[in-house]
C-alpha positions in Angstrom: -5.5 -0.5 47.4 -2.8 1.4 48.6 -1.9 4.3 51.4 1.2 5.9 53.3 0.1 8.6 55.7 2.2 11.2 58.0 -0.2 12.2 60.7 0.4 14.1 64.1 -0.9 13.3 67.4 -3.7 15.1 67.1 -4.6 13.8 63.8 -3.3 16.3 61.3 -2.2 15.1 57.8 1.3 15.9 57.3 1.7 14.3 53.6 -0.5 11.5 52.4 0.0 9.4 49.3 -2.7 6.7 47.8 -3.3 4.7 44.8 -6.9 5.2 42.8 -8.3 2.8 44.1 -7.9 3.7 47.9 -9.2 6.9 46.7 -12.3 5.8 45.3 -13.3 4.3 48.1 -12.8 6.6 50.8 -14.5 8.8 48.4 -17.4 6.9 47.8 -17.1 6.0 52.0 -17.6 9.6 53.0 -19.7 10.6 49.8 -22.5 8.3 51.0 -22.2 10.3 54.6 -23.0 13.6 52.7 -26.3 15.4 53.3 -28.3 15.9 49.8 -27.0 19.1 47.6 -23.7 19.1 49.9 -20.5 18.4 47.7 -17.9 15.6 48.6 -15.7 16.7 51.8 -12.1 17.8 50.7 -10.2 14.4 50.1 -7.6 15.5 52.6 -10.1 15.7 55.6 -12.0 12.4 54.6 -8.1 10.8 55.3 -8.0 12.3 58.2 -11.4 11.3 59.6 -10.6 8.1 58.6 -7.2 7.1 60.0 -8.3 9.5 63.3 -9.9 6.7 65.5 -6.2 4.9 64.8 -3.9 7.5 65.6 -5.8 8.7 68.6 -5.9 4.9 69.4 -2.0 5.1 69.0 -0.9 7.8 71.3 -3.2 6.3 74.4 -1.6 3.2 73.8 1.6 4.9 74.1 0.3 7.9 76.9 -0.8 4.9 79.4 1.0 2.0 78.1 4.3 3.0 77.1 3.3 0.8 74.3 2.2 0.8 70.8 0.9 -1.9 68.5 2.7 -2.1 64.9 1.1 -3.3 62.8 -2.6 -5.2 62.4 -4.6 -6.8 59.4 -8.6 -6.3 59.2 -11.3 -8.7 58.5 -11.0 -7.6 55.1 -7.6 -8.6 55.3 -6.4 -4.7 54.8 -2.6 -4.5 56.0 -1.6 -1.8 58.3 2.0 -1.2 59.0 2.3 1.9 61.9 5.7 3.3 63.2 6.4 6.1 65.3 9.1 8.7 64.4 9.3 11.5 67.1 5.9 12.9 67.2 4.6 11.8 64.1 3.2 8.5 63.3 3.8 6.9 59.5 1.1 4.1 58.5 0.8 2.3 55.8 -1.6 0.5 53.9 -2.2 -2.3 51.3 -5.6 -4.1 50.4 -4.8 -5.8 47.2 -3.0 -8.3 48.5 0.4 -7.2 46.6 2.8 -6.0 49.7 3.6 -7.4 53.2 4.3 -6.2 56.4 8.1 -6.1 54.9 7.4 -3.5 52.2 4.5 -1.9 54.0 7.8 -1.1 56.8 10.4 -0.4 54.1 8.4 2.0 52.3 7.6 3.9 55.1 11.4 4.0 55.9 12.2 4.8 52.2 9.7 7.6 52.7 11.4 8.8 55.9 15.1 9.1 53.7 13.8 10.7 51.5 12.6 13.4 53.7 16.0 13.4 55.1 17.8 14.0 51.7 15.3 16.8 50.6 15.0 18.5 54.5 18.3 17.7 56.3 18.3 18.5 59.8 14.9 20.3 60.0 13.8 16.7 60.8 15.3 16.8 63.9 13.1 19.2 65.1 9.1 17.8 64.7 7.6 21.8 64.9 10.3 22.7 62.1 9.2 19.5 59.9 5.7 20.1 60.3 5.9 23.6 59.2 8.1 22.0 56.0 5.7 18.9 55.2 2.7 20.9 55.5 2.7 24.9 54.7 -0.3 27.2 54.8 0.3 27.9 51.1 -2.1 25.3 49.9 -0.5 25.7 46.4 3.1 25.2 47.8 1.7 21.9 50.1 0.1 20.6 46.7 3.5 20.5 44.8 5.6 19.9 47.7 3.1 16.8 48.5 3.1 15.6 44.8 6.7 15.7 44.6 7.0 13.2 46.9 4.5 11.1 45.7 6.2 11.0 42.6 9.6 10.2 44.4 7.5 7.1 46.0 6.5 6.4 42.8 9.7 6.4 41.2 11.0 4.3 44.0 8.0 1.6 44.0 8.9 1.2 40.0 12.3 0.5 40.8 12.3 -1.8 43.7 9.9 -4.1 41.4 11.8 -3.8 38.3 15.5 -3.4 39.5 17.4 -5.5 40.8 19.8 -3.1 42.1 16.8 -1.9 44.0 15.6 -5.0 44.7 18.7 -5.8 46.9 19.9 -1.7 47.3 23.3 -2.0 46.2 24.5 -0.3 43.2 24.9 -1.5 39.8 28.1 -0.7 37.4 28.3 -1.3 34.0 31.0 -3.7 33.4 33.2 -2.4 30.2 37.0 -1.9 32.2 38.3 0.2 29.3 35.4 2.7 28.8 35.2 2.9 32.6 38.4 3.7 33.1 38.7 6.2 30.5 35.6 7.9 32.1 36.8 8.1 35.3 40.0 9.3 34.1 38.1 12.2 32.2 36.1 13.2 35.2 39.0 13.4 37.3 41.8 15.3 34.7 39.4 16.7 32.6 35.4 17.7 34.0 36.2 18.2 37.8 39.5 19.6 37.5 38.6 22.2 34.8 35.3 23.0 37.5 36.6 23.5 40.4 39.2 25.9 38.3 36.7 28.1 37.4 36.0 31.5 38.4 32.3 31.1 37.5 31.6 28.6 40.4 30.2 30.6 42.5 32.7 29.4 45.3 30.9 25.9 45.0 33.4 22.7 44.7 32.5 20.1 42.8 33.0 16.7 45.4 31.3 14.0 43.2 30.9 13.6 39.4 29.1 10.4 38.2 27.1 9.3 34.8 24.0 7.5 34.7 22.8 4.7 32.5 19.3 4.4 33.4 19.9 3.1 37.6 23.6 1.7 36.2 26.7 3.8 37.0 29.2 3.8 33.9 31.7 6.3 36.1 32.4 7.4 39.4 35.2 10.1 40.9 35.1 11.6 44.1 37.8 14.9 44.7 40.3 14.0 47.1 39.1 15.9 49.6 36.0 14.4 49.7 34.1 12.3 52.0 32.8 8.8 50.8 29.3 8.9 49.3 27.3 6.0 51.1 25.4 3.9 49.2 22.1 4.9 51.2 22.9 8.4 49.9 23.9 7.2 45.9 20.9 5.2 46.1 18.4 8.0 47.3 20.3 10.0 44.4 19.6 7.9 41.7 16.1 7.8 42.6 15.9 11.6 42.6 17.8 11.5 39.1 14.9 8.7 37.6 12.1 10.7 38.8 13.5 14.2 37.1 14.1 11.9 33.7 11.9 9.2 34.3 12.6 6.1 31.7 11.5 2.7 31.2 14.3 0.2 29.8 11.6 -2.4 29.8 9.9 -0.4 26.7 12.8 0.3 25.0 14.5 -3.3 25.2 15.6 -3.8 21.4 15.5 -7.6 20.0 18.6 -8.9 19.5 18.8 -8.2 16.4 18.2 -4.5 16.6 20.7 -4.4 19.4 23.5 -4.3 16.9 22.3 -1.2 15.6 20.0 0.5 17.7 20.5 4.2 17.4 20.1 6.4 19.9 18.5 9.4 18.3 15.8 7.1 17.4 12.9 7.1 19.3 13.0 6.6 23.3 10.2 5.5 25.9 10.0 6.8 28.8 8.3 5.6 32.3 6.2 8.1 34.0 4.8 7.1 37.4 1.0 7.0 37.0 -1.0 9.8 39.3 -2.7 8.3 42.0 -5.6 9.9 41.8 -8.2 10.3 39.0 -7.9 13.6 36.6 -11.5 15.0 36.6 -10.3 16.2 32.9 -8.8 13.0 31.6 -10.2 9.4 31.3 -11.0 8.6 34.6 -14.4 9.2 36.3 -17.4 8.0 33.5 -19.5 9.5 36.4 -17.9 13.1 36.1 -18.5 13.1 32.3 -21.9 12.5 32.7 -22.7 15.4 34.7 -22.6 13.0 38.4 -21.2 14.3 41.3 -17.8 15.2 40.3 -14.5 13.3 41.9 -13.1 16.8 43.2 -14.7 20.1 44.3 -13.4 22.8 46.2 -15.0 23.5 49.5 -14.5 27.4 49.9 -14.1 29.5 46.6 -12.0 32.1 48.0 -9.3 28.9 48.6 -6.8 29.4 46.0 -6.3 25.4 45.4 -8.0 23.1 47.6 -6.2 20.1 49.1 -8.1 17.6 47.6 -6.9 18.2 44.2 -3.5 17.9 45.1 -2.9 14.9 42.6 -4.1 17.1 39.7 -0.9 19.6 40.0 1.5 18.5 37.3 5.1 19.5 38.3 6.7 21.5 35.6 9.7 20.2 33.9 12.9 20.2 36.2 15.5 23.0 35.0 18.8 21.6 34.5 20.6 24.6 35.3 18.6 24.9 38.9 20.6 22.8 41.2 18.8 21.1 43.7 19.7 21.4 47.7 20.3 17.8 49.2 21.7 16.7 52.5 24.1 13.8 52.5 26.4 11.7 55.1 29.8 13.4 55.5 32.3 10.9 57.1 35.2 12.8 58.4 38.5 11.2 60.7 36.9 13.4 63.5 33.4 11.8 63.2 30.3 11.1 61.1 28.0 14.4 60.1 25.0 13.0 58.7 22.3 15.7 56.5 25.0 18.3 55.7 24.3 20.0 52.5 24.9 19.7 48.9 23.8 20.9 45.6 23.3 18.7 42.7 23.1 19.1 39.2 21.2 16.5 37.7 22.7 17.6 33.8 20.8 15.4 30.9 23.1 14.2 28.2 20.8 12.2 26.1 17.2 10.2 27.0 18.4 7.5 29.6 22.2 8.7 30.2 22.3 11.5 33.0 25.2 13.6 34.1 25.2 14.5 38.0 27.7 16.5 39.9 27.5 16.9 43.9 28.8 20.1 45.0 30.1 21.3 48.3 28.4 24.8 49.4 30.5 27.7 50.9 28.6 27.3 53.8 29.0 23.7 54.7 31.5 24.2 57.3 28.3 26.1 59.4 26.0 22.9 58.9 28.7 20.9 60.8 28.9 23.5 63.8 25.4 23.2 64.1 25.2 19.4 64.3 28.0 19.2 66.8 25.8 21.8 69.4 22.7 19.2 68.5 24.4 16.4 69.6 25.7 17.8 72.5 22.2 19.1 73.9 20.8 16.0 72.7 23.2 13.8 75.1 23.2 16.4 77.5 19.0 16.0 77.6 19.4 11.8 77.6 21.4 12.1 80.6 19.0 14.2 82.0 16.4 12.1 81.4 18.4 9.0 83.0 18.4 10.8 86.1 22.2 12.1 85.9 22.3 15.7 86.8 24.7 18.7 88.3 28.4 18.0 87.1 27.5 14.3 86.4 25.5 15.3 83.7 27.3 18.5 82.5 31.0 16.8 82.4 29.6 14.2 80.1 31.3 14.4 76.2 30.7 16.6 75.1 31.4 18.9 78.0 28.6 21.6 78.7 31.3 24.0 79.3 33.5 23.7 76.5 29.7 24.2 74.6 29.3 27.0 76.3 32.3 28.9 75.3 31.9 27.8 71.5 28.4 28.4 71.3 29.0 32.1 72.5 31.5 32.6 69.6 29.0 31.0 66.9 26.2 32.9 67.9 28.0 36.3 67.9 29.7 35.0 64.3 26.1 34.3 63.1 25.1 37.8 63.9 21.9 39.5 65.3 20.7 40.8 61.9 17.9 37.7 61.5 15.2 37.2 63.6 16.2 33.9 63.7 19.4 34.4 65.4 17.8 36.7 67.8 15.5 33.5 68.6 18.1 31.8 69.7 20.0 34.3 71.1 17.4 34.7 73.3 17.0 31.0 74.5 20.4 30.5 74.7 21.0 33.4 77.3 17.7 31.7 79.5 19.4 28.0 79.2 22.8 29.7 80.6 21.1 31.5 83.3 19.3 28.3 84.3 22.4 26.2 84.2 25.1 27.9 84.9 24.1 31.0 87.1 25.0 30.4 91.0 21.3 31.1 91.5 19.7 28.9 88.4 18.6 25.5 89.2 21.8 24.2 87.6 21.5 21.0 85.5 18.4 19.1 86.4 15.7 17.5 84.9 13.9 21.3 85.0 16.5 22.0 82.0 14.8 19.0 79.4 12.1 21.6 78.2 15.3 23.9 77.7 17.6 21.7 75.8 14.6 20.5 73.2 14.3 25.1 73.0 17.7 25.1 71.9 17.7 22.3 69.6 14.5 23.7 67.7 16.5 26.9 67.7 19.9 25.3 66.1 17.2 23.4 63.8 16.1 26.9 62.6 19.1 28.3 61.7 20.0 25.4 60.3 16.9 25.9 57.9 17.5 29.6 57.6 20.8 29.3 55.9 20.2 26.2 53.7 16.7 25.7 53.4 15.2 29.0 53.0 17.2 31.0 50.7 17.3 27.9 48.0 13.5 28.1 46.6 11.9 29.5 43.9 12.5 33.2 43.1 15.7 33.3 45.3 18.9 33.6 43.6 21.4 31.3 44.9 24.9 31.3 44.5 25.4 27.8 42.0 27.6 27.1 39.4 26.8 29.3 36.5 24.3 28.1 33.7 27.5 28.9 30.9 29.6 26.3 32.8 27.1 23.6 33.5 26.3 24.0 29.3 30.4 23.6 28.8 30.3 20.5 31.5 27.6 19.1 29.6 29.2 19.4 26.3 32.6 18.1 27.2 30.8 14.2 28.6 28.8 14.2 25.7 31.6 15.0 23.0 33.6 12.1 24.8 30.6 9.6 24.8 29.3 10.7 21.2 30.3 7.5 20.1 29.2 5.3 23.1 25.9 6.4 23.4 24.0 3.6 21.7 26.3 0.8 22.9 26.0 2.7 26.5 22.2 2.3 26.1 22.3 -1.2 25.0 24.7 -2.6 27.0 22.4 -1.1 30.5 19.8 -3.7 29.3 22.4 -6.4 28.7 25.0 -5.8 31.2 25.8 -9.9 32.0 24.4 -12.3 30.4 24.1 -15.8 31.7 26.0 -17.0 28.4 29.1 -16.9 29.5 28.0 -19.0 32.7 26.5 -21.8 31.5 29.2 -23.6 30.1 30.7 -23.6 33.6 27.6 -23.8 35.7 25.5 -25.8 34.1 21.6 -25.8 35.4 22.8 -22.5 36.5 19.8 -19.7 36.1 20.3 -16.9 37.5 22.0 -15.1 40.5 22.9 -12.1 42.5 26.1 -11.2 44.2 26.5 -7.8 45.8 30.0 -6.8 47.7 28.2 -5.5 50.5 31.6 -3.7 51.9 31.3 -1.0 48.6 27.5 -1.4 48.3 27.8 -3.2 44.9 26.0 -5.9 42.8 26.8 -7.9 40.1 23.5 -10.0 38.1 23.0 -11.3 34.5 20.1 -8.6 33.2 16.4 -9.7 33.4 14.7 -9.3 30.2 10.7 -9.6 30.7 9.5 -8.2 27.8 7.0 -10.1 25.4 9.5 -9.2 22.1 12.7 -10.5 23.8 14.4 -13.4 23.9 17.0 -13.8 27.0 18.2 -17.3 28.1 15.1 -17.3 30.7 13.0 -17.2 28.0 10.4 -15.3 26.8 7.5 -13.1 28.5 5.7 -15.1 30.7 8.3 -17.7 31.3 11.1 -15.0 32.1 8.3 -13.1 34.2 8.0 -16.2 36.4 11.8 -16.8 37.1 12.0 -12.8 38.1 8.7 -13.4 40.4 10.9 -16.3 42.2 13.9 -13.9 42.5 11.9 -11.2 44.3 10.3 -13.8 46.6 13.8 -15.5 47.6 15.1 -11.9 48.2 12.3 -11.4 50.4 12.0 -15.1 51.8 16.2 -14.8 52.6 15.9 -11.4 54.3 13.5 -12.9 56.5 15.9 -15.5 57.8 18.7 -12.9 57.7 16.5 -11.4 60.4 16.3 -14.2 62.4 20.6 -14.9 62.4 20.6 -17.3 59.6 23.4 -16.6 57.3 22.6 -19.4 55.1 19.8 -20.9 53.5 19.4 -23.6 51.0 15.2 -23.7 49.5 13.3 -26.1 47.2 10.8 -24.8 45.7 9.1 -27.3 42.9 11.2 -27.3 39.9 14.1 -24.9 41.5 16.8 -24.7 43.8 17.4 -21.0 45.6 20.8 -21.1 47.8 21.7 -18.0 49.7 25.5 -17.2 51.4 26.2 -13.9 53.4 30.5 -14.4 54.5 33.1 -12.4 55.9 36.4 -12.6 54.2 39.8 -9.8 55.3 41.5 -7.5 52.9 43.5 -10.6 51.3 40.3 -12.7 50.0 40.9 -15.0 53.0 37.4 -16.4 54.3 37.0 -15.4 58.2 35.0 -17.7 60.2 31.0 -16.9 60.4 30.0 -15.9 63.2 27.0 -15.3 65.7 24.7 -13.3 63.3 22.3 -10.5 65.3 18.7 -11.6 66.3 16.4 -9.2 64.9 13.0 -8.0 66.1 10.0 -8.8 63.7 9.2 -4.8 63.5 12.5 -3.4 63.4 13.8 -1.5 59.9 14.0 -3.3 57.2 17.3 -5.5 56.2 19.2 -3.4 52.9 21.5 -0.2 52.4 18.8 2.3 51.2 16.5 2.8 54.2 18.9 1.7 57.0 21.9 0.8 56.3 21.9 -2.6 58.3 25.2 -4.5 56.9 27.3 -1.4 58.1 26.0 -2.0 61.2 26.5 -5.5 60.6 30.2 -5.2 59.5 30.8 -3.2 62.7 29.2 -6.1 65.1 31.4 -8.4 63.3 34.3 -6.2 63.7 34.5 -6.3 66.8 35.8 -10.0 67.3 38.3 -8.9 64.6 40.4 -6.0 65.9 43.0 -4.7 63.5 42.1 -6.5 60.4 40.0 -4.6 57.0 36.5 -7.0 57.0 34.9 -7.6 54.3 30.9 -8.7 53.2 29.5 -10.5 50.2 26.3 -11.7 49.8 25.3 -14.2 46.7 21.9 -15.7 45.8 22.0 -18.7 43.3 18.7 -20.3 41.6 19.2 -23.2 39.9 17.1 -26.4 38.3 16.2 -28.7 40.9 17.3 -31.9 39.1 21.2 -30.5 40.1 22.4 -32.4 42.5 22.9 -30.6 45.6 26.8 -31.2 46.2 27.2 -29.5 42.6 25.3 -26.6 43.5 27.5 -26.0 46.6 30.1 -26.2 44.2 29.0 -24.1 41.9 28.7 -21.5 44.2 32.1 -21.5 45.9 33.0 -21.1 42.0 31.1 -18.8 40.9 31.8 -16.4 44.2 35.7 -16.9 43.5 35.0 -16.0 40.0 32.7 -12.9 40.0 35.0 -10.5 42.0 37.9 -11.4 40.1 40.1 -8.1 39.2 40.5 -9.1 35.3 37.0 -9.9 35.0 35.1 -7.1 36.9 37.4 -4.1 38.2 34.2 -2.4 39.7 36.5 -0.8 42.6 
């Protein structure tokens, strides 16, 4: 049993997600309450009855107490995981036994990127983002709510059966000439011949990368661009899986078809199942036999009820639509988090996926409206600290220089939308309040004021990149003609690679080539935590493979110990343990996180930071907690280029411990190795 909820203060569903299970009961909780001839309640109000007791339970905690509690288990032994964002609470459930605190906490923060990524800046503002998560349109809410389901989904999939996604770094497919020549072509040939064009639409392509299932065979960013993060790649490549979903588990080859698997042959692909029951398909044996059915609209004049948001099937993405995202800009004069992007997500063939990251014309506006939210938004901390009149208005960034720059924006913006009227209007009653000689000047009075004028930057913010990109509108993009040439082009130049290409994503390393060196060597994981990237022999669990782990059950059973050392060694990560070394019956798990400079020299560990037990979760996707990380450690290391690797190792208990060690000192020399693996 399964749940993630968005709720406000006041108990309103924002987005809710659940697995059949979960459904069914609530169903059958609030069914039972029912008077005789009444229907069931709409699904979407039975959640909210529900959860209502502990969200109002929440916000007194918080109204009297300053406090909140985080998490709780039931008698039942039902998990709930609760954090506060703003003014909306996220909780999380699990009653199957299946997911911790841990992931109960990450995917609530996985949830809250995603957001990010699709929304941008509107989340800044909670009255824009409720209008966003939940419109009146019940037909809009309905997709807009099973989209991200699916994206959940998608992402739930992945983090069980990737391992990239297990530790969220990124995986490259190691072939040094084919990756080169890719890279090469993206940069002289695809991107060049782009941003040439007099069909882009003013659009500039930034990024150009291909897709093997989660693996990256190329990546080139323009020269002008910023660095993609890895949170960012990552949250991309989830969006890319859940537009072409596929399942490499189901189309593993045996090794003896791998030779010549062919890759017009016939592909499986992974679609997330729906969490509810279809009322049409083969769920409910009760609906089919003329019972109460699992869904029925509660007013017929509603045009699609809530509760059968999960039976809306999203219709096939169009390649040629880009979609609006908002990624992390890193600049030399500072970091500009949710600016926007459009992406092309251009299908070459089932499982290998084209995607180019575009810079709009109207990017540079997205950045003028995050510098004036970060200056109200320090402006209303130091008001809230108590610092007011010039203390609080000399403070970076200075309330005056603001002032003069904001006059020039608004009157660039123009007073043609209502929206720019808005905060026209605002703007003129925050100046008169803290600048006039007769105003109160800059006092605590001014907080209301400075949360006005962020919700008002927040709206134009949505007005000029939210609100002109959906359905119906036509937005300026890179023309369908030239997306078809871009398309051709990669495929013509990976015509022959595309069956090796597929192959070689479900065999990237194999532990082969380790085992003569490291013997009692099983498995491992080592992820350059600088760049965001992994290296790991591939995991085959499949009943009709054969891997050097085995086969089905067996190789299913090493992958279950993986997972749970990842999990076990984030915990101790937590606590400022940088190593750990584990028995565990038959196997020995070691795990190393070190800091070495720019010359491969190891630097000396370190104090590692104590974290608390309910702060985000350790990895790259959610929170990006080893940049932070890199910068603490930094600090003691002025002047030098720091670098962070991780590396788990599981091997067969009867190996004596001092070979381990050694092993691992080996195999973490070896793995990075330029000639071996040039992933940078």
């Amino acid at each position: 049993m399964k749940c993630l909820l968005i709720a406000s203060e006041s108990a309103e569903v924002l987005f809710h997600w659940t697995d059949r299970e979960f459904q069914q009961t609530v169903q059958q909780q609030y069914g039972e309450s029912q008077e005789e001839g009444q229907g069931l309640p709409a699904f979407e109000d039975s959640i909210s009855t529900l959860f209502a007791p502990i969200i109002i339970s929440c916000s007194t905690m918080v109204d009297r107490l300053h406090e909140s509690y985080t998490s709780f288990t039931t008698e039942n032994n039902h998990v709930y995981v609760l954090h506060q964002m703003d003014e909306y609470l996220y909780i999380a459930v699990n009653g199957d036994g299946e997911e911790g605190e841990d992931d109960l906490r990450r995917k609530i923060y996985v949830l809250k990127k995603m957001i990010e990524v699709l929304f941008g800046m509107v989340t800044l503002s909670s009255t824009l983002l409720r209008r966003e998560l939940r419109p009146q349109d019940t037909v809009h809410r309905a997709r807009l709510w099973r989209h991200l389901q699916t994206l959940l989904e998608t992402y739930c999939h992945l983090q069980q059966n990737d391992q990239s996604f297990l530790v969220e770094a990124v995986e490259r497919l190691i072939h040094p000439t084919l990756c080169e020549q890719c890279i090469e072509f993206l940069e002289r040939r695809l991107v060049q011949q782009l941003n040439s064009s007099v069909e882009r639409a003013g659009e500039e392509v930034l990024h150009a990368f291909i897709l093997v299932h989660t693996k990256l065979l190329a990546f080139y960013s323009s020269r002008n661009a910023s660095t993609l993060s890895t949170s960012d790649l990552l949250a991309l490549i989830i969006m890319v899986q859940n537009m072409y979903p596929s399942n490499m588990e189901l189309e593993d080859p045996s090794p003896e078809e791998g030779e010549s698997t062919s890759g017009s042959g016939h592909e499986s692909f992974y679609t997330p199942e729906p969490s509810p029951t279809d009322p049409d398909s083969s769920g409910s044996d009760e609906a089919r036999k003329g019972g109460t059915p699992v869904f029925e609209f509660v007013d017929p004049d509603i045009q699609m009820a809530e509760d059968s948001l999960q039976t809306l099937e999203i219709p096939p993405p169009d390649p040629s639509t880009p979609r609006r995202v908002f990624l992390e800009v890193s600049l030399k004069e500072g970091l500009y988090p949710m600016m926007p992007h459009s992406m092309y997500c251009l299908p070459l063939w089932p499982g290998i996926t084209l995607v180019l990251i575009t810079k709009i014309p109207t990017g540079a506006l997205a950045m003028s409206v995050y510098k004036y939210l970060e200056a109200f938004a320090k402006l209303e901390k130091r008001l809230m600290e108590g610092q007011e009149g010039s203390a609080a208005s000399r403070g970076q960034p200075n309330m005056h220089e603001v002032r003069n720059k904001l006059d020039k924006f608004i009157k660039l913006l123009g007073p043609r939308e209502i929206q720019t009227m808005q905060l026209q209007n605002v703007w003129t009653e925050f100046k008169n309040r803290a600048f006039s000689r007769g105003g109160p000047g800059f006092n605590k009075d001014l907080i209301p004021w400075c949360k006005h004028m962020k919700t008002q930057l927040c709206g134009i913010y949505k007005q000029c990149f939210l609100t002109d990109f959906g359905p119906g509108h036509n937005s300026q993009h890179l023309s369908t003609s030239l997306q078809e040439r871009a398309q051709a082009m990669v495929q013509e130049k990976l015509m022959d690679w595309k069956d090796f290409l597929l192959v070689k994503s479900r065999r990237n390393i194999t532990m082969v080539s380790y085992l003569e060196d490291f013997p009692g060597l099983i498995h491992f994981i080592c992820v350059d935590r600088s760049t965001g990237q992994m290296i790991a022999p591939s995991l085959s669990v499949t009943e009709r493979t054969t891997s050097e782990l085995g086969k089905g059950p067996v190789a299913q059973f090493i992958k279950n110990k993986v997972w749970k050392l990842v999990s076990t060694t984030r915990h101790y990560l937590q606590k400022g343990y940088s190593t750990v070394t584990l028995r565990d019956g038959d196997f020995f798990f070691c795990y190393f996180l070190w800091f070495e400079n720019e010359s491969g020299f190891k630097l000396e560990a370190g104090d590692i930071p104590v974290l608390p037990d309910d702060f985000a979760p350790i990895g790259m996707l959610a929170w990006d907690y080893y940049r932070k990380l890199l910068r603490y450690y930094s600090k003691s290391h002025q002047g030098e280029v720091v670098k962070c690797y991780e590396l788990l190792t599981v091997h067969l208990g009867v190996i004596p411990a001092e070979i381990i060690l050694q092993h691992c000192r080996q195999l973490a020399s070896r793995l990075w190795e330029p000639t071996r693996n040039p992933l940078l």
